[in-house]
N, C-alpha and C positions, 0 to 999 in steps of 0.2 A: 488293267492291262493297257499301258498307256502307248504301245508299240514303238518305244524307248526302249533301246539295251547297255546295257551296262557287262562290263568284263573284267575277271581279275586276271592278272598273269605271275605265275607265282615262281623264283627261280632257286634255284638248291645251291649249296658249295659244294666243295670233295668232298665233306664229312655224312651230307645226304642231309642237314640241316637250313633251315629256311634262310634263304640270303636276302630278300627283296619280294616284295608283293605291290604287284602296278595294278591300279584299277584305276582302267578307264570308264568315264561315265558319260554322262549325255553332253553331246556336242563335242565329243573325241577330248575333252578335260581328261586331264591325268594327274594323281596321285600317285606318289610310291613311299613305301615304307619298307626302309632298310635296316638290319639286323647284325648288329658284333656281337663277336664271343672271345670268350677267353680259350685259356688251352685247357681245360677242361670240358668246354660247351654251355658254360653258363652263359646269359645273355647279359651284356654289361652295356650295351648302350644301341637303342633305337632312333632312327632320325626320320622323321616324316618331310618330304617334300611335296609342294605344289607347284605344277608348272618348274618344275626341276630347282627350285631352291627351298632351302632347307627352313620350316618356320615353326618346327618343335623339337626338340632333343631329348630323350629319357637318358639319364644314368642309369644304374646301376650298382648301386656297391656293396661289396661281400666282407664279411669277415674274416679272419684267418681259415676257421672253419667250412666258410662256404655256404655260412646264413644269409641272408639279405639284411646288409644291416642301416640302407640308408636310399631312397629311392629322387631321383634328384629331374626334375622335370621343367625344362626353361621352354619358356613361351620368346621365339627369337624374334619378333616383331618389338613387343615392349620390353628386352630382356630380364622380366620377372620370372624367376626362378619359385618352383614352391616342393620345399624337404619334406620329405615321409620317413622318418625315424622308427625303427624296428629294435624294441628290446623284447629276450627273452628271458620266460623262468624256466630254470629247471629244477625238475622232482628226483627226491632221491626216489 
């Protein structure tokens, strides 16, 4: 119990789906992590900011179907990118 507080703030859209979540931490520092979706309510792409600029990106991408078929995560300081590849089997 270090008598340090920390806070998240967490904001909705119309849909009642998570828009943004601010936490602030020790010494009023602030992150926030922001949330898109598609018109279904899939989440297709995350942006994490510090200090209000942007310094990680997640994609998101689906297949026709609506599987997750590729997860796409760039680190925006050194813009290296690293791919997460999703294939599936299916049983009869």
């Amino acid at each position: 119990m270090s008598g340090t507080r920390t806070s998240n703030v967490y904001q909705y859209n119309d849909h009642g789906w998570i828009d943004a979540i601010t936490h602030i931490g020790k010494e009023g520092r602030e992150e926030k992590t922001i949330y898109s979706y598609d018109d279904l309510g899939n989440v297709w792409k995350v942006e994490f900011l510090n200090g209000g600029a942007v310094i990680r990106e997640v994609q998101i991408l689906y297949t026709p179907t609506k599987l997750i078929e590729a997860i796409l995560d760039q680190d925006k300081q050194t813009q290296q990118i690293k791919i997460t590849k999703y294939t599936y089997q299916y049983r009869d």
